[in-house]
C-alpha positions as CSV (number, residue, x, y, z in Angstrom):
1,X,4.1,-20.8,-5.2
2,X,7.3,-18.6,-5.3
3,X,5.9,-15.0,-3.3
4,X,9.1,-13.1,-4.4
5,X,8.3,-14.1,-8.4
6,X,4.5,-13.0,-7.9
7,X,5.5,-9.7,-6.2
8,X,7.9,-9.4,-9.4
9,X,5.3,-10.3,-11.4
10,X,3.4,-7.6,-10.0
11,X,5.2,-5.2,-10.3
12,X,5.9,-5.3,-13.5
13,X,2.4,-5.1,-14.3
14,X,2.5,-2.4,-12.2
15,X,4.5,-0.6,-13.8
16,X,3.6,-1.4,-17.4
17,X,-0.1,0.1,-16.6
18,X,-1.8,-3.8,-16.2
19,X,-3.1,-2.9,-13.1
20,X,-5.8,-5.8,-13.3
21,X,-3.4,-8.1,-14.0
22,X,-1.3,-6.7,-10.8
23,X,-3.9,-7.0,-8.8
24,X,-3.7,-10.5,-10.2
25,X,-0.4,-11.2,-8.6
26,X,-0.9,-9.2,-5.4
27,X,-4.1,-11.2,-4.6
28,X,-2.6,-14.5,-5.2
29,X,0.6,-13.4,-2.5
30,X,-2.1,-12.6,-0.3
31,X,-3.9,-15.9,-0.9
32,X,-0.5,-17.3,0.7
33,X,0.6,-14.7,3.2
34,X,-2.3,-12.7,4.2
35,X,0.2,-10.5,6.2
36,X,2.5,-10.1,3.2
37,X,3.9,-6.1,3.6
38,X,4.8,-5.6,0.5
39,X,1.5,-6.9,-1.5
40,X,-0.9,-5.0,1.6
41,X,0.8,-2.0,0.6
42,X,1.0,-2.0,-3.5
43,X,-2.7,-3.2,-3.5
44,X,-3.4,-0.3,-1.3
45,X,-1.5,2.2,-3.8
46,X,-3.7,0.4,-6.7
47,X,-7.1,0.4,-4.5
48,X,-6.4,4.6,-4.4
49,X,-5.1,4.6,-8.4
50,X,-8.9,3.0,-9.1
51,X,-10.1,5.7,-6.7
52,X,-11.6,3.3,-3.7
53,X,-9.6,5.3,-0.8
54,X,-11.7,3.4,1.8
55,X,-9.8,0.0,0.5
56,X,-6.9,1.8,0.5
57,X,-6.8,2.6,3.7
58,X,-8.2,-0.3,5.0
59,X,-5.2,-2.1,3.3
60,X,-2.7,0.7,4.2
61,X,-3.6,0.0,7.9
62,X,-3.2,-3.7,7.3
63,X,0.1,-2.8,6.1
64,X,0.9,-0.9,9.6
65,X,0.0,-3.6,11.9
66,X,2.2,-6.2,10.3
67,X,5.3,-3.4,10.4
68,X,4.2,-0.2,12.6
69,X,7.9,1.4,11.5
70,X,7.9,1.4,7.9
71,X,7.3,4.3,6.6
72,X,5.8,3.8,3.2
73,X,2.6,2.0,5.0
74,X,1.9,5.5,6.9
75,X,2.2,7.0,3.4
76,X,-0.2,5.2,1.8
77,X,-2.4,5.7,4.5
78,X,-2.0,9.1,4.4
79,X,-2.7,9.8,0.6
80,X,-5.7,7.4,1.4
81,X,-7.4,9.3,3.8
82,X,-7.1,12.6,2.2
83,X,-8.5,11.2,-0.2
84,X,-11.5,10.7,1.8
85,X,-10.9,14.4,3.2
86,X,-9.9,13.0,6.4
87,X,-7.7,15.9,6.2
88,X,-6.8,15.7,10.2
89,X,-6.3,12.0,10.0
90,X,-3.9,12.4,6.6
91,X,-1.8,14.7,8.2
92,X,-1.1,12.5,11.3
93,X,-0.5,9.3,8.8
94,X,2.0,12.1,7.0
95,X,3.7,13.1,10.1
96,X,4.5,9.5,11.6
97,X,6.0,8.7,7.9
98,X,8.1,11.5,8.0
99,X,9.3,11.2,11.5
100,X,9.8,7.6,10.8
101,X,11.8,8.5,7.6
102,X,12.8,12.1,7.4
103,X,15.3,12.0,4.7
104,X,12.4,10.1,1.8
105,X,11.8,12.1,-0.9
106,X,8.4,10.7,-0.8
């Protein structure tokens, strides 16, 4: 299985509002590479689109163990848990993103 090609896949499903289907993709990278960054973190954005925050931050904080300095993990985790009004928690997720990346328009 090529990961790259399934993460494309994805994300053009993604993107064209097949968000089964994406999940699809993103399961199958994780079938491979449990500890894949990039599928822990759009599964988590999709787990919080279908309105499961818990999953999302379950995934989101997946996403930070593999990479503690990426930014975009500590994001996700962040919308996650305010979603959950974790309010205190959110905030802390959205500080460490924007210290790690201060210049992201995200």
């Amino acid at each position: 299985m090529d990961i790259d090609q399934e993460l494309r896949q994805g994300i053009e499903c993604q993107r064209a509002g097949r968000l089964g289907d994406a999940l699809l993709h993103y399961r199958l990278v994780l079938a491979h590479d449990p500890t894949n960054l990039d599928a822990l973190n759009l599964m988590s954005v999709l787990a919080l689109t279908a309105g499961d925050g818990a999953t999302a931050a379950a995934l989101a904080s997946s996403a930070i163990e593999q990479q503690p300095d990426w930014f975009m993990s500590y994001l996700n985790l962040g919308n996650a848990l305010q979603s959950l009004d974790r309010v205190d928690d959110a905030i802390d997720a959205f500080q460490k993103s924007i210290t790690l990346h201060p210049d992201s328009a995200e």
